[in-house]
N, C-alpha and C positions, 0 to 999 in steps of 0.2 A: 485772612480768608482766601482760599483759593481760587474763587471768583474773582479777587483782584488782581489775578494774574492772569486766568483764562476766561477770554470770553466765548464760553458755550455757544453765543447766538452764532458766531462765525461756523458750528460745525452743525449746524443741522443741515445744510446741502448737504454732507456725506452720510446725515440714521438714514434718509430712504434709503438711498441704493445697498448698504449696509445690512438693513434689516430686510431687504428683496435678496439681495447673497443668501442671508441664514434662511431665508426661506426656502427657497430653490433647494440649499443643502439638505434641508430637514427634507424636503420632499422627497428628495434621491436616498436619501436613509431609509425614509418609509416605502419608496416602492423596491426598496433591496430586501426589506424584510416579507413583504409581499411576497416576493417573485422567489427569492431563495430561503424564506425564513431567517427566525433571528439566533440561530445555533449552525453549526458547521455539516450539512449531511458528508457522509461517505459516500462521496461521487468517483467516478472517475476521467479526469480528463481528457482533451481530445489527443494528446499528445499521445497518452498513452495508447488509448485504443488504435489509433492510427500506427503506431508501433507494430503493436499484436498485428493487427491487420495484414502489414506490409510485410513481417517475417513469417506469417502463414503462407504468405501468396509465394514466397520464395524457395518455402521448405517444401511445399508443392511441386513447386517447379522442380526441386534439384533431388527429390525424391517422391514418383508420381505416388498414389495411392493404389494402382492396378499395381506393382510392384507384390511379391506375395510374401518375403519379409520384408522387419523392420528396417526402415531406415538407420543408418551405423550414427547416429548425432547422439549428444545427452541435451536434454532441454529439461532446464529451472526454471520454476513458477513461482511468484510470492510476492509482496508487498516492497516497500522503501526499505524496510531492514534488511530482504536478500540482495538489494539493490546495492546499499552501502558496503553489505560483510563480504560478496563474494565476488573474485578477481577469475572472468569465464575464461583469460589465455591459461591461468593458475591450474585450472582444472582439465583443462586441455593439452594437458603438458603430457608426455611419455611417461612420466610416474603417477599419474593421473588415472581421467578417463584414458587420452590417450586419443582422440579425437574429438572433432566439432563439438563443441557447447555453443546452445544457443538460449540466453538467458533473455523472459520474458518476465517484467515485473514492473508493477503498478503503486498507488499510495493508499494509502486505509486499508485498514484491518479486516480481517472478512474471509470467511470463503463463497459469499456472493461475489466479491469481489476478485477471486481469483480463476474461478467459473466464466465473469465476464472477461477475462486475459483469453483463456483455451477457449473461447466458443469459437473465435475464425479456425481455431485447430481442426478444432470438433467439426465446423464443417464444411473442412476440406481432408477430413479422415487423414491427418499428418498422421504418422507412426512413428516417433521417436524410442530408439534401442533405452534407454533407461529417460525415465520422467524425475524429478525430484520436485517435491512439493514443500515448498519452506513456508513455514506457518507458525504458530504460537499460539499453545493451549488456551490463552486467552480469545482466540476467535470462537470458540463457542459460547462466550459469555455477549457476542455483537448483535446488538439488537434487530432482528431481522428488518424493522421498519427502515432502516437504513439510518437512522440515527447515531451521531458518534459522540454527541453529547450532549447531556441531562437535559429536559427541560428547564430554559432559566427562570428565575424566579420574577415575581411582580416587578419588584426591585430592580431586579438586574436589567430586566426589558425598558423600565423608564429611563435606566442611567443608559443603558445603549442606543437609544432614543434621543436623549436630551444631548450628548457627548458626540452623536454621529458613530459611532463606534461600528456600526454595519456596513458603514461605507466604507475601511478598512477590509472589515472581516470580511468580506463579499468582492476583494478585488479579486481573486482567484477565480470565481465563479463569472465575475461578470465578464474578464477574459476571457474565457472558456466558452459564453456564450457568444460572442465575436468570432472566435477564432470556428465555432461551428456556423453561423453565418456564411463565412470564407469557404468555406469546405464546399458549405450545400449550392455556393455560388459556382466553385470551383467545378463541382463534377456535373453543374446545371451548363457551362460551357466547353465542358470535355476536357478541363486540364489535365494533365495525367495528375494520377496520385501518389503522394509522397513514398520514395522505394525506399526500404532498408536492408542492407545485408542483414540474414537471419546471427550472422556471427557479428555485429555488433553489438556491444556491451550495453545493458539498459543504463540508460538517463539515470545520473546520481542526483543528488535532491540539493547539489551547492556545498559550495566551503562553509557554511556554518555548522553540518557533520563532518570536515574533513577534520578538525580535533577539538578537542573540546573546548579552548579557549573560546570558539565563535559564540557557545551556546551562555545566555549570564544564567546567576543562576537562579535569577526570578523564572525564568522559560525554561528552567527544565522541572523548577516546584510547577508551575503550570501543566506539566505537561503531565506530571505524576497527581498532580489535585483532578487532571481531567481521568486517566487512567481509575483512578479509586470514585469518583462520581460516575463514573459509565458502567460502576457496576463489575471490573474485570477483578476487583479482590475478593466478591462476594458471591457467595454460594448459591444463595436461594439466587441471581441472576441467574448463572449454569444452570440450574432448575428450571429455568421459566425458557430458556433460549437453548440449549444444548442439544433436543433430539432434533430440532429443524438446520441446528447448523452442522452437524455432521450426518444428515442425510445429503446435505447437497455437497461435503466430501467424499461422502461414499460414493455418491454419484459420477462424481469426478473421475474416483481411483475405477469405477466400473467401468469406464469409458476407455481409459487409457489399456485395461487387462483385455477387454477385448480386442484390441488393435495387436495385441500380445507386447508392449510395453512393459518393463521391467518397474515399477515404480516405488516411490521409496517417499517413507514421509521424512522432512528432516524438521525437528524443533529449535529453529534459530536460536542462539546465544539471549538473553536478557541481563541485566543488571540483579545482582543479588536483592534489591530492593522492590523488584520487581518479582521475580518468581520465589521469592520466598511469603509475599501477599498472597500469592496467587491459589485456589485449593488443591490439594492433590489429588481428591477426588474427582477433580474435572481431568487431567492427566490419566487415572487408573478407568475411567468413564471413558475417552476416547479410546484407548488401546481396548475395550474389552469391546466396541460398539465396534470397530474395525474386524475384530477376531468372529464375532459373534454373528454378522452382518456377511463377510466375505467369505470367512471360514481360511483353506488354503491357498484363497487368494490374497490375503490381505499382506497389504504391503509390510516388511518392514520398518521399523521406527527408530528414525539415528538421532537418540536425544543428543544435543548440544548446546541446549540453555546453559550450563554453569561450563561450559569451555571458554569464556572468554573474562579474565580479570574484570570488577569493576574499572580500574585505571584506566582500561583501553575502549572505555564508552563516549562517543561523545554526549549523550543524554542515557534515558534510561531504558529506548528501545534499539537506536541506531550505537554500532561499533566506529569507531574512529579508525586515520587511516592505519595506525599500524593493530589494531582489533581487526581490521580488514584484511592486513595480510596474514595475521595468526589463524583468524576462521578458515581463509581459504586452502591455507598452508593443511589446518585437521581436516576439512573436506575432501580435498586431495588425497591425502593418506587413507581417510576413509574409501573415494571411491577405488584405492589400487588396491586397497586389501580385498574388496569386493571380487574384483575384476580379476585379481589370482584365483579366491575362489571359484570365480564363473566364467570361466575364461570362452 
């Protein structure tokens, strides 16, 4: 019997304290689910916004807005996928643009989400000489509630309950909410606020996209079981979410034409497993909503979903690093073939 080797009565000074831990934990689980819910929303961090922030206030400075043309910069907008594919010195090179890139880009999908990047643009009336907006036909399918993924099941909420599992998935968020504490402390005692050169490179998301060894390959089936549950392979979503999320592109591209802005949509690289789900009626929908909407204004469209080998993905939205230097390599060439035309 194992009783004759362990006597139990010696460990009951450690169930309390033991069982006061799991408690405390389950509590901190439960008020994470509270405060953040028990699924992932499409936020955006402070890191980020504080970016935007800081190279509005710069691009201001080093081209006022009473100026009566465009400022001479190119400025990219877009999510962690423009973030990992595109190299701004690449683009800035003499076979390039040929000057200033000042790339602004954030996490989650969305053109809420890239709306919230340009609004310190927006009001501080920046004029950048060409705009590029990196996006992916799948952001009309983003649920405008800001949700990035499904509601979980009965199930799933008790196993993330019982396992603590929130208290993981909420460390991002519950940094985030510190780290804005700081801030609202910071500018309640006149710190200054964090400066950024407008030509520095946006924040990469870490060596676990720098190639694909980081990623195993349970988390990248995750990442594509989350993609096909959010609704981005399926049509009736597009249906339900498509005219509210390219009126706030349209919105966008209207904003930038007025300032007289050259602006251009580009469809970031995807993995063949990815835009071949995807409908293409959501693709021939945006271009005709753009056309139909703007008329001779509407931007061009530089598809480049299928420019990048599966091989060179580190998952199946972000490019690896040398998918990084290939995308930036055909952007390049794209924006000088332009720039002959439009010299």
């Amino acid at each position: 019997m194992v009783s004759e080797f362990v006597d139990f009565r010696r460990c009951r000074g450690f169930v309390g304290p033991l069982l006061l831990i799991v408690a405390m934990l389950e509590l901190v689980n439960w008020l994470t689910i509270m405060v953040y819910g028990s699924g992932q929303p499409g936020y955006l961090p402070l890191k980020y916004t504080e970016s935007a922030e800081s190279k509005a206030r710069n691009l201001e400075r080093l081209f006022p807005p009473s100026l009566e043309h465009t400022g001479q910069f190119l400025l990219y907008l877009g999510a962690s996928s423009a973030g990992e594919a595109i190299e701004a010195p690449r683009l800035a090179a003499r076979d390039a643009y040929g000057g200033p890139v000042c790339g602004i880009c954030g996490i989650f999908a969305g053109f809420d989400i890239l709306q919230r990047l340009a609004d310190p643009l927006i009001q501080r009336n920046v004029r950048p000489k060409i705009v590029l907006l990196c996006i992916h036909t799948g952001y009309l399918a983003v649920d405008p509630s800001g949700k990035s993924n499904p509601p979980h099941s009965i199930s799933g909420f008790v196993e993330s309950a019982l396992t603590l599992q929130n208290i993981k998935r909420s460390r991002a968020e519950v940094g985030d909410s510190i780290c804005r504490v700081s801030s609202q402390i910071r500018h309640f005692l006149g710190i200054p606020e964090p400066n950024q050169s407008p030509w520095t490179p946006p924040n990469r998301m870490g060596n676990r996209v720098g190639t694909a060894k980081y990623w195993s390959s349970i988390a990248i089936e995750k990442q594509f079981s989350t993609l096909s549950a959010s609704g981005a392979f399926d049509s009736e979503t597009y249906v339900r979410f498509q005219d509210h999320n390219v009126e706030l592109l349209i919105q966008l591209i209207g904003h930038f034409n007025r300032l007289g802005s050259e602006t251009k949509i580009v469809l970031m690289p995807e993995h063949s497993a990815v835009y071949n789900r995807i409908p293409f009626t959501a693709y021939e929908y945006l271009v005709a909503r753009l056309s139909g909407d703007l008329g001779n204004d509407a931007p061009e469209v530089w598809n480049f979903v299928k420019s990048v080998p599966d091989d060179l993905f580190a998952d199946y939205i972000h490019v690896n690093d040398d998918g990084r230097l290939l995308f930036s390599k055909i952007l390049a060439e794209k924006l000088h073939d332009y720039q002959v035309r439009n010299p």
